[in-house]
C-alpha positions as CSV (number, residue, x, y, z in Angstrom):
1,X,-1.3,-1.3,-7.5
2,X,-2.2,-4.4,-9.1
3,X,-4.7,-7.0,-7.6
4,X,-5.4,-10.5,-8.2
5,X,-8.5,-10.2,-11.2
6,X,-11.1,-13.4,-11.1
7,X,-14.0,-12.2,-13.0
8,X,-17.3,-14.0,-14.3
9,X,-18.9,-12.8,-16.9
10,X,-22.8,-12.4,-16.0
11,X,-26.2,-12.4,-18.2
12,X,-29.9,-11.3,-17.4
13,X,-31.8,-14.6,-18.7
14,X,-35.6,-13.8,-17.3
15,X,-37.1,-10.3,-17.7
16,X,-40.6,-11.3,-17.0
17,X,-42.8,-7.8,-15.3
18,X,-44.0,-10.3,-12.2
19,X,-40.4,-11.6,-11.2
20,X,-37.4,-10.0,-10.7
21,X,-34.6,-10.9,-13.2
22,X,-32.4,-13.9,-12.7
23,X,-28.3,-13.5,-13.5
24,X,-26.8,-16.4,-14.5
25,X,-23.4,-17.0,-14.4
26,X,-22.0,-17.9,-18.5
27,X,-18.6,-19.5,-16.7
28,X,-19.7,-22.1,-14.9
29,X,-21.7,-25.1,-15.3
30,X,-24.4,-24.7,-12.9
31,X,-26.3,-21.6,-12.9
32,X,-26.1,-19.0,-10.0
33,X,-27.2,-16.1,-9.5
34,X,-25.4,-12.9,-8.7
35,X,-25.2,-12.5,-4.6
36,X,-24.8,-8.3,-4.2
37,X,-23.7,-8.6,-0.5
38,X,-19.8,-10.2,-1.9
39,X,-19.9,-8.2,-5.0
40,X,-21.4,-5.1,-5.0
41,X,-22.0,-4.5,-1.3
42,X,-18.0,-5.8,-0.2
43,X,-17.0,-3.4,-3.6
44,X,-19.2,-0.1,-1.2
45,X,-17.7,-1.6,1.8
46,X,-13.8,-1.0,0.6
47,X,-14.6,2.2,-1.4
48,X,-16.3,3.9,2.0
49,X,-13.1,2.7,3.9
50,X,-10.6,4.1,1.2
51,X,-12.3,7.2,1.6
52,X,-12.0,7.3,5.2
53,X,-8.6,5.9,5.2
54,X,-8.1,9.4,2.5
55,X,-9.6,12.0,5.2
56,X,-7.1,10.2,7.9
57,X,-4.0,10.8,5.0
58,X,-5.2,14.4,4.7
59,X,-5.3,15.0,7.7
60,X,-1.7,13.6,8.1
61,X,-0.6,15.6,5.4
62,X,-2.2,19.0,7.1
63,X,-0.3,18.0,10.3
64,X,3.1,17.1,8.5
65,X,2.7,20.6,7.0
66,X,2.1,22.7,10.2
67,X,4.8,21.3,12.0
68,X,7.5,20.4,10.0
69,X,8.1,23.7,7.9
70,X,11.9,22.8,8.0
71,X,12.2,19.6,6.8
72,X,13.8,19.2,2.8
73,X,12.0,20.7,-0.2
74,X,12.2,17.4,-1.6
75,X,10.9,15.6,1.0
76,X,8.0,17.9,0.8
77,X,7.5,17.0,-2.6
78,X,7.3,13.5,-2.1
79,X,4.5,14.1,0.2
80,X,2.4,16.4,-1.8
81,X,3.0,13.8,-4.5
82,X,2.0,11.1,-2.7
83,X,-1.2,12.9,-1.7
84,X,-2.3,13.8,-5.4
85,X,-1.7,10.4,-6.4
86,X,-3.9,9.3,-3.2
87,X,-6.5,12.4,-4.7
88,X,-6.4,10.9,-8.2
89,X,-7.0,7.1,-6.9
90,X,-9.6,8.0,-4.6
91,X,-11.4,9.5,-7.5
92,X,-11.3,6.9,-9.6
93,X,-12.4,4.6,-7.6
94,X,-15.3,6.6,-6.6
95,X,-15.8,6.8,-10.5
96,X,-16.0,2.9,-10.7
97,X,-18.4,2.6,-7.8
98,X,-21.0,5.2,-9.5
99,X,-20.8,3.0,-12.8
100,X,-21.1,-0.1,-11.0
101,X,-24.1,1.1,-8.6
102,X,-25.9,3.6,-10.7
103,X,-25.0,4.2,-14.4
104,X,-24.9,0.4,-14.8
105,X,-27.6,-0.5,-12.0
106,X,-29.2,-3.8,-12.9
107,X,-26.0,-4.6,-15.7
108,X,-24.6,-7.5,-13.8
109,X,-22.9,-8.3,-17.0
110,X,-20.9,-4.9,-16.6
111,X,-19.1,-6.6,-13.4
112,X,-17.1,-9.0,-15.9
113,X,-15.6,-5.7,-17.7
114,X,-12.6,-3.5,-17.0
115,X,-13.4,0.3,-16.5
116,X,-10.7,2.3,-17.3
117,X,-11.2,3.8,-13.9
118,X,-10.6,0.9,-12.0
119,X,-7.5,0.1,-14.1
120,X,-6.2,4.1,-13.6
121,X,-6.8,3.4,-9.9
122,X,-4.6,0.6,-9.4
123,X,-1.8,2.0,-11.4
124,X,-2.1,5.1,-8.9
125,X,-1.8,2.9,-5.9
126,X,1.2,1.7,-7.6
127,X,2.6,4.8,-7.7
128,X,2.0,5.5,-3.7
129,X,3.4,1.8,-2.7
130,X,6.6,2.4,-4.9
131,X,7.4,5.8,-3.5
132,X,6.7,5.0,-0.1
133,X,9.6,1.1,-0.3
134,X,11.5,3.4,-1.9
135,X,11.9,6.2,0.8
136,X,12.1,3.4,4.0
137,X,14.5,1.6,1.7
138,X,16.2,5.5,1.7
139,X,16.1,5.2,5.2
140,X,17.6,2.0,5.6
141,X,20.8,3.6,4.1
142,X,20.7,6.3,6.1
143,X,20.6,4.2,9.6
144,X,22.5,1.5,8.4
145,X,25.1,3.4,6.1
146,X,25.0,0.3,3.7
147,X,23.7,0.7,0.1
148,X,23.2,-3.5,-0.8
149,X,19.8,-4.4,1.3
150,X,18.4,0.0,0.2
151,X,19.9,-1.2,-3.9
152,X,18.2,-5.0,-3.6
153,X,14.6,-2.6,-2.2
154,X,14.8,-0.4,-5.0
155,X,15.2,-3.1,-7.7
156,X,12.5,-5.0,-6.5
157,X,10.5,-1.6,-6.1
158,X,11.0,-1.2,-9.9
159,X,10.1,-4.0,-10.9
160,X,6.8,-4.9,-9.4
161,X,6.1,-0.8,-10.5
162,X,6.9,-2.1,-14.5
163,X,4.6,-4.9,-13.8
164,X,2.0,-2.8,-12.7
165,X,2.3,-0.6,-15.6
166,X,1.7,-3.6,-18.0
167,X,-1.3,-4.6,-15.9
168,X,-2.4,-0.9,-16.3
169,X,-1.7,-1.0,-20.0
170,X,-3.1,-4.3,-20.7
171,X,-6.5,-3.2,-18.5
172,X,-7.1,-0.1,-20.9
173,X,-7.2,-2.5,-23.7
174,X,-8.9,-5.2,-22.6
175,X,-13.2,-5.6,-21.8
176,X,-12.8,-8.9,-20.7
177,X,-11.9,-9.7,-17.1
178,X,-11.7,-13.6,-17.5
179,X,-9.3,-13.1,-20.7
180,X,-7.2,-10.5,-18.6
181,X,-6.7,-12.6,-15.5
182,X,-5.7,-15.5,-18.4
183,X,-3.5,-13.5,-19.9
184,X,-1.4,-12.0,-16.9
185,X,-1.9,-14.6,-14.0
186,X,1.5,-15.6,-13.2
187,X,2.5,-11.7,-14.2
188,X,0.3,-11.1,-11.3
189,X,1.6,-13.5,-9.1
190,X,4.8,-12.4,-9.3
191,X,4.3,-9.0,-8.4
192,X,2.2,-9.6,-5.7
193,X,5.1,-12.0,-4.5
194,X,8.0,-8.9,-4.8
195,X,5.4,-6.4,-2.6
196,X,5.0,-9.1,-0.2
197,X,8.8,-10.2,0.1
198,X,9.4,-6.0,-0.1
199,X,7.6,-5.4,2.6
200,X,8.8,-7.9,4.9
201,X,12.0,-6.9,3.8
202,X,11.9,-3.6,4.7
203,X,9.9,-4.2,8.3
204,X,12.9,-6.7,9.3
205,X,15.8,-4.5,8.1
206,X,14.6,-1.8,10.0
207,X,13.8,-3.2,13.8
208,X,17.5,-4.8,12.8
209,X,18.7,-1.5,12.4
210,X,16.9,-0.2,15.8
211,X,17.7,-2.8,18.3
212,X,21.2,-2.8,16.7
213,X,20.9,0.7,17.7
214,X,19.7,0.1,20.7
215,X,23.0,-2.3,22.1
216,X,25.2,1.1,22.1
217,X,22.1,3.2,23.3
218,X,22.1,5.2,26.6
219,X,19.4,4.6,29.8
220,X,18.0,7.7,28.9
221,X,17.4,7.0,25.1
222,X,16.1,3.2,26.1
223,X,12.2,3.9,25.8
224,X,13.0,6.1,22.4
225,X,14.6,2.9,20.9
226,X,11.9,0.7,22.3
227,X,8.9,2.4,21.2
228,X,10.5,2.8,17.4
229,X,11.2,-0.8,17.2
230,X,7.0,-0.9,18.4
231,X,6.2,1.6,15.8
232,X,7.9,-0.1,13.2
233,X,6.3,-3.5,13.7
234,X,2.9,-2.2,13.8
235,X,3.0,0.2,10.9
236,X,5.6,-2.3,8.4
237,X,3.4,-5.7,9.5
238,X,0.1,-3.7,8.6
239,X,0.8,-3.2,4.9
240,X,2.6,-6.8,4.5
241,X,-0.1,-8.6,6.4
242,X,-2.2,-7.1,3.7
243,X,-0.2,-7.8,0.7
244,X,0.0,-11.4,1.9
245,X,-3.4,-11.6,2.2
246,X,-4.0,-10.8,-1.7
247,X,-1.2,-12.8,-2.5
248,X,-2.8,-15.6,-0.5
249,X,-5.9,-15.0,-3.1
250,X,-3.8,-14.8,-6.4
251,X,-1.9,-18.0,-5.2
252,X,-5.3,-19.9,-4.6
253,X,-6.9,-18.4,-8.3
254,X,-3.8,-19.9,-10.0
255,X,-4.1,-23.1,-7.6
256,X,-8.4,-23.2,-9.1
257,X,-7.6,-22.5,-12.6
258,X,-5.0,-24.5,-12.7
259,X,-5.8,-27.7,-11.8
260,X,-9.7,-29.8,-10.9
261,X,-9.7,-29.4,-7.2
262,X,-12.4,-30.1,-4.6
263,X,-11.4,-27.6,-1.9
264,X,-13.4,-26.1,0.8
265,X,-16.3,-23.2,0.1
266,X,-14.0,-20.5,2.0
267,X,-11.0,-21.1,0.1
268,X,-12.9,-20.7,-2.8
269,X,-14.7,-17.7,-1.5
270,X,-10.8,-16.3,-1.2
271,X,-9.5,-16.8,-4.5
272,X,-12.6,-14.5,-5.6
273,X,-14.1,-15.9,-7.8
274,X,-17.4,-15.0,-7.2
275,X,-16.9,-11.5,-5.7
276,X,-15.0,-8.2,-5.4
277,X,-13.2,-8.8,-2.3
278,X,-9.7,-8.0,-4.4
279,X,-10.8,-4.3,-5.0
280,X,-11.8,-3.8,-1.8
281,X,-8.2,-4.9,-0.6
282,X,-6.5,-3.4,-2.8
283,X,-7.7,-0.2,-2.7
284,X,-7.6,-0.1,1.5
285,X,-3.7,-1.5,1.2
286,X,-2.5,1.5,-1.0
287,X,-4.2,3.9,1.6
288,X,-2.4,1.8,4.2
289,X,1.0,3.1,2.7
290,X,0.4,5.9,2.6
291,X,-0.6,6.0,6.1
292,X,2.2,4.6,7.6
293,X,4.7,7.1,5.4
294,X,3.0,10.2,6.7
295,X,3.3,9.1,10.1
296,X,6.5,7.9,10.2
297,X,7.0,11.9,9.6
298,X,4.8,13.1,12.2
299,X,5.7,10.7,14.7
300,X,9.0,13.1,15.0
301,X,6.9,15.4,17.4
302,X,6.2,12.1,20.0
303,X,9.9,11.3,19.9
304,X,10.3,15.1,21.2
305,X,7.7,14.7,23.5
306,X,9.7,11.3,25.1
307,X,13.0,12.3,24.8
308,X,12.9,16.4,26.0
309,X,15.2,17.3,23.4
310,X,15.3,19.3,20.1
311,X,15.5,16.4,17.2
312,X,16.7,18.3,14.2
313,X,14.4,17.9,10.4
314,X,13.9,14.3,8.6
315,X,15.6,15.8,5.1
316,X,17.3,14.4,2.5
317,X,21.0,14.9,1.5
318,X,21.8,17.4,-1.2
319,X,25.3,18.9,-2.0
320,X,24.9,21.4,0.3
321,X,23.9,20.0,3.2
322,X,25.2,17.4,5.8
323,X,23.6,13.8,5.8
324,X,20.5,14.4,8.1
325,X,18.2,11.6,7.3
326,X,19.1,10.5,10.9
327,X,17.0,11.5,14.1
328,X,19.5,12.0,16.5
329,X,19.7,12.0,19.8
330,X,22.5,14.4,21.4
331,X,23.5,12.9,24.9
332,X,25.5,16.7,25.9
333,X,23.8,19.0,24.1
334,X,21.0,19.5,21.8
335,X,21.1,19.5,18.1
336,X,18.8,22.3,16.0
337,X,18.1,22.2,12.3
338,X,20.5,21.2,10.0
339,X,23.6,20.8,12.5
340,X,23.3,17.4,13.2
341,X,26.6,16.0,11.3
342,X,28.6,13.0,13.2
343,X,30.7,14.1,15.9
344,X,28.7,16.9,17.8
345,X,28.7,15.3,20.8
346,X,28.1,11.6,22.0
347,X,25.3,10.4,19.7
348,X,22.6,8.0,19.0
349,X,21.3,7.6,15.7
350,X,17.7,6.5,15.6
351,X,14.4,6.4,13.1
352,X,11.1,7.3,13.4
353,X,8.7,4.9,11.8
């Protein structure tokens, strides 16, 4: 995942033994020096919640494991996917907080370069945020049994995943911060502005979808319906909320590069210019997908739980099998496994989010 870049390019200009050194910053006019609470201490503060948000999607991935041995090979795949890319990420990431904090301790200047670890990071959470729009756009076909809002999902999926991967490419190659944020500002804001529309996207399809659902529902399947449309809202608005927010910053970096403005300190504070406050974000929104994927999958055991009935396996279609994407809810008798094709029975198709 790509985040909005606004770098400065830092120098130590006083090394004298009875004072500590003074950072001055070579982009601006006036000389400043660097504050370590918005830089280096808001870049620990993101990396210690990415790894905590990592623990929560292992943990996630342990229980989807244990109790859903049925579900599609496939769908198992994606998930174990999803979790190396989260494993590679998290590394990385970890990688650029060492260099920042203890290989280059007291190298301010390094804060105005791209590490290849930080670029290997974001193309990671890339990875996780396309595979997780691309399965609830999956699911919107499944529930809705119409392929143009899941086809106009996945194009917009693929595209903001190219433009991450020139980001990625263009990082590797360049030291400069300043001169990449030049270079691929309004590539930036465009992707940031497909997640953002994605997202929202998806979130509205989807309590369409359930309270559409919910018209034909039964008294008994009422509360099932209700907390899904809940469940949905809370776990889709999360991740847009966020991507919003960074787009919010990229929007306001463009708006103070590309025009003389006097606006307020906090607006400039948001557009970053001065701190780290995009990698923090970034890194916490891609854990954030990959959240709100896993449980989606787990939340199949509370729908049991509410409903007293068997709710056959969240799989995938192959040629061999019966569309069962669906969690269905069998008002005469209960459904096992894979025997959940339409007309067993009066039926209300629903999603777990």
């Amino acid at each position: 995942m790509c985040g909005c870049v606004r770098s400065q390019a830092f120098m130590i200009i006083s090394t004298s033994s009875s004072s500590p050194p003074v950072v001055e910053d070579t982009h601006c006019m006036d000389s400043a020096s660097v504050n370590l609470n918005s830089t280096l201490g808001v870049l620990q503060i993101g990396v210690l919640a990415t790894y905590v948000l990592f623990g929560v999607v292992t943990a996630q991935a342990y229980i989807y494991y244990s109790r859903f041995p049925d579900d599609s090979p496939k769908l198992k795949a994606l998930v174990a996917f999803i979790w190396v890319c989260e494993v590679a990420g998290t590394l990385c990431l970890g990688h650029t907080i060492y260099t920042y904090t203890i290989s280059d301790y007291m190298r301010p200047e390094v804060l105005s370069q791209t590490l290849p670890s930080l670029a290997v990071a974001t193309f990671f959470e890339s990875i996780v945020e396309a595979c997780v729009q691309g399965f609830f756009a999956y699911r919107i076909y499944a529930f809705a049994k119409t392929i143009y809002i899941p086809i106009l999902i996945w194009i917009m999926t693929l595209l903001q995943l190219l433009g991450c991967t020139v980001t990625f490419v263009k990082a590797l190659h360049m030291i400069a911060l300043a001169r990449f944020e030049a270079d691929l500002r309004w590539l930036l804001l465009s992707m940031w502005s497909l997640i953002s529309a994605n997202d929202l996207l998806i979130t509205v399809s989807l309590v369409t979808v359930l309270i559409t659902r919910r018209t034909y529902a039964q008294k008994r399947t009422l509360t099932l319906v209700n907390k899904l449309v809940v469940w949905t809202i809370e776990t889709g608005m999360l991740t847009s909320l966020m991507a919003i927010l960074i787009l919010v910053c990229v929007c306001l970096s463009v708006l103070l590069v590309s025009a003389d403005l006097n606006v307020p300190h906090f607006l400039k504070f948001m557009a970053m210019k001065d701190n780290l406050i995009w990698l923090a974000l970034t890194a916490i929104e891609s854990k954030m997908y990959s959240n709100s994927f896993l449980a989606s999958l787990n939340s199949r055991t509370t729908l049991r739980a509410l409903n007293e009935v068997s709710l056959p396996s969240l799989n995938f279609v192959t040629a061999t099998q019966s569309p069962s994407v669906n969690v269905v809810i069998v008002s005469t008798h209960d459904v096992d496994g894979e025997e959940s094709a339409l007309g067993h029975g009066d039926k209300v198709a629903l999603g777990s989010v």
